[in-house]
C-alpha positions as CSV (number, residue, x, y, z in Angstrom):
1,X,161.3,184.7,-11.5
2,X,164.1,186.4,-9.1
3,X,164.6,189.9,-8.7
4,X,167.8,191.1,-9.8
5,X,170.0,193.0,-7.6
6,X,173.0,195.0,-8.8
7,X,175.9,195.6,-5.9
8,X,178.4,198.3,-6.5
9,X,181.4,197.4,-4.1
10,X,180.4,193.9,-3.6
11,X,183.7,192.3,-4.0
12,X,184.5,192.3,-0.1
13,X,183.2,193.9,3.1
14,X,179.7,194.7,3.7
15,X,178.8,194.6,0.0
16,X,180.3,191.0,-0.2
17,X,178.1,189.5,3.1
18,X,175.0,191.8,1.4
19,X,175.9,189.9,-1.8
20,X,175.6,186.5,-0.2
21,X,172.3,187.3,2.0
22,X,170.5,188.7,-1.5
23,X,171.8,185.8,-3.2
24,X,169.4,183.4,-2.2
25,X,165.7,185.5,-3.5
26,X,167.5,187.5,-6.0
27,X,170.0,187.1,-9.0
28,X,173.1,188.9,-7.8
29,X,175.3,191.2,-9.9
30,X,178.5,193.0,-8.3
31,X,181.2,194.8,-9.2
32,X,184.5,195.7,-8.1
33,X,188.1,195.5,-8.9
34,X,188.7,191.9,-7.6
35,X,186.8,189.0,-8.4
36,X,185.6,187.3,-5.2
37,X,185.2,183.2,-7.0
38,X,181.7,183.2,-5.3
39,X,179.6,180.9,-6.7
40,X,176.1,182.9,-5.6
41,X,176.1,185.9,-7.8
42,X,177.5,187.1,-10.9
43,X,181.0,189.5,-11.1
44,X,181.8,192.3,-13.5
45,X,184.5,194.0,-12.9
46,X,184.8,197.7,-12.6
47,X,187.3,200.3,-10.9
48,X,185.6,204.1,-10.0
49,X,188.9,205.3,-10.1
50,X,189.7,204.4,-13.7
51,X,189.9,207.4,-16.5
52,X,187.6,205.1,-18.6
53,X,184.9,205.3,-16.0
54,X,181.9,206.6,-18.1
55,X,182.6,204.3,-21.1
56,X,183.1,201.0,-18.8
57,X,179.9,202.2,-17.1
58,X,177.8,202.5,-20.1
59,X,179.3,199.0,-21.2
60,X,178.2,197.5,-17.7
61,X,174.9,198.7,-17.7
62,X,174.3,197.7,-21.2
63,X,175.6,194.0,-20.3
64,X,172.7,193.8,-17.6
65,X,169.4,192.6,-17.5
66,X,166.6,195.4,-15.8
67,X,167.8,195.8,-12.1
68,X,165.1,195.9,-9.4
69,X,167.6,196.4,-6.4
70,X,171.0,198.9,-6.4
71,X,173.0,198.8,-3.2
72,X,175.9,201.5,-3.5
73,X,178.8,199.7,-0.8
74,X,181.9,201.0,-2.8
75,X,184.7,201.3,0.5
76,X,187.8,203.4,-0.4
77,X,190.9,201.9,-1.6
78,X,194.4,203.8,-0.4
79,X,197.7,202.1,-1.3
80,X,200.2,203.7,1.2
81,X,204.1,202.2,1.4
82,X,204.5,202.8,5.2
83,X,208.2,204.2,5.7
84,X,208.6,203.4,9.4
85,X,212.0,204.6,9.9
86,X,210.5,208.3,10.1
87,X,208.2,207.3,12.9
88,X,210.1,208.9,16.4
89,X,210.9,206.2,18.7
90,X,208.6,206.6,21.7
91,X,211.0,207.6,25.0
């Protein structure tokens, strides 16, 4: 039987390439806010910035089998709206 491997941030990045590496000796879980249509792990999603954090966490966890592996590759999220007309012109 696999190991199971839970990836927090796995939806992109490092934790997405991690996600597809494990994939093939474990059963992958991740989570994010966007659901990456992989077809070598599982997705739940979840957003750490969300005021129902604890009670979607406690819902996660209890929706999971025993995890043997917990990789923590969460990036930061910052929507900006870029005003560029402030920016000086260079001279």
């Amino acid at each position: 039987m696999k190991k199971q491997a839970l990836i927090i941030g796995g939806t992109s990045g490092l934790g997405f390439e991690l996600a597809l590496t494990l994939s093939s000796e474990h059963d992958v879980f991740v989570v994010g806010r966007e659901d990456p249509k992989a077809d070598n792990f599982q997705f739940r999603r979840l957003n750490l910035a969300d005021d129902t954090l604890e009670k979607d966490l406690t819902v996660l966890v209890d929706s999971l089998p025993e995890i043997d592996l917990v990789i923590y590759a969460a990036g930061y999220y910052q929507e900006v709206n870029r005003d560029t007309s402030v920016i000086p012109a260079k001279s």
